[in-house]
Each structure stands twice: as structure tokens, then as C-alpha cells.
N, C-alpha and C positions, 0 to 999 in steps of 0.2 A: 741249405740246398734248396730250400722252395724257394725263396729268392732269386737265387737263378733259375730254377724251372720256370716262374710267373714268369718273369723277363724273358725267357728266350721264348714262351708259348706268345707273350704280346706282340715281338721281333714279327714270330711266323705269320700270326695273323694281319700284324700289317703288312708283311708281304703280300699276304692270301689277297688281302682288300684291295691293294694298288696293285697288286697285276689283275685282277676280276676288273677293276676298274677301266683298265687300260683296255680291256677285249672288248667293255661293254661299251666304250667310247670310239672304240675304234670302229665294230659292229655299228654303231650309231650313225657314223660318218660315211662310210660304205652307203648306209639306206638315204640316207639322205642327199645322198647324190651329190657326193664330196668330187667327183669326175670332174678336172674343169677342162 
């Protein structure tokens, strides 16, 4: 069973990290005057 727990907690966190990613690149594009 830890096998699956590790692997489903890795899943999560790279979900965690690619959507954090996504706001903070989106946020990013906003300030920089992504307006065209």
C-alpha cells in the first residue's frame, strides 16, 4: 500500500505544482502588460 500512497501523493503534488504554475504565469502575463 505505500506504493500507492507515494505515487498518488507525487500525482498530487504535481498537480499542486502545474496549476501554481499556471496562476503564477498567468499573474505574470497580466503585470506585464500581456493587453495587446
Amino acid at each position: 500500500a505505500t506504493r500507492e500512497t507515494i505515487y498518488l501523493d507525487v500525482a498530487i503534488g504535481y498537480a499542486a505544482l502545474s496549476f501554481l504554475g499556471v496562476v503564477i504565469i498567468s499573474r505574470f502575463l497580466e503585470r506585464g502588460g500581456g493587453h495587446r
